[in-house]
N, C-alpha and C positions, 0 to 999 in steps of 0.2 A: 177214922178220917179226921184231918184237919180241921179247924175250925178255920174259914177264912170269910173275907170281907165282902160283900156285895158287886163291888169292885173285881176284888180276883178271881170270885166264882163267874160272871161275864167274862173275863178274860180267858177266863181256864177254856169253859164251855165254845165260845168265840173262836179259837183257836182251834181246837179239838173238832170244831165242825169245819173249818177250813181243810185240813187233814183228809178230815172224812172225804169232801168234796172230790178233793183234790187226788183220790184214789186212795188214801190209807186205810189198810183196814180192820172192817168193825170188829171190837172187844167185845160185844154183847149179841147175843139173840133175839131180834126185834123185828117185829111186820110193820116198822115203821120204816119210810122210803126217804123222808128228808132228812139231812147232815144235819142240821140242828136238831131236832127230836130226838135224833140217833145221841147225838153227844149228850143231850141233857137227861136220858137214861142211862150211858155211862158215867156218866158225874154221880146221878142219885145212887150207883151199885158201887161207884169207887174203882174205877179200872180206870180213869183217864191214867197214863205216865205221862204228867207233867207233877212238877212241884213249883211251889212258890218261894225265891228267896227274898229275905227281907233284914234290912240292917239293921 
């Protein structure tokens, strides 16, 4: 996994739990029920698809 910034891991997660909310769905196996929790367990296992680009 990437190394990325404080900044882009909120953004990534932030996003990813929008997603979730929003009906996309979950990458992971989890008895957790909130879109945030959910995303910030996909982040820690690395299945978000998003990437960061940077100039």
């Amino acid at each position: 996994m990437e190394s990325y910034t404080r900044y882009e891991r909120a953004r990534i997660v932030g996003a990813r739990s929008l997603q979730i909310s929003m009906g996309a769905p979950v990458l992971v196996k989890t008895e957790k029920i909130d879109p945030l929790e959910i995303a910030i367990v996909e982040y820690q296992k690395g299945v978000i698809p998003i990437t960061v680009k940077r100039n």
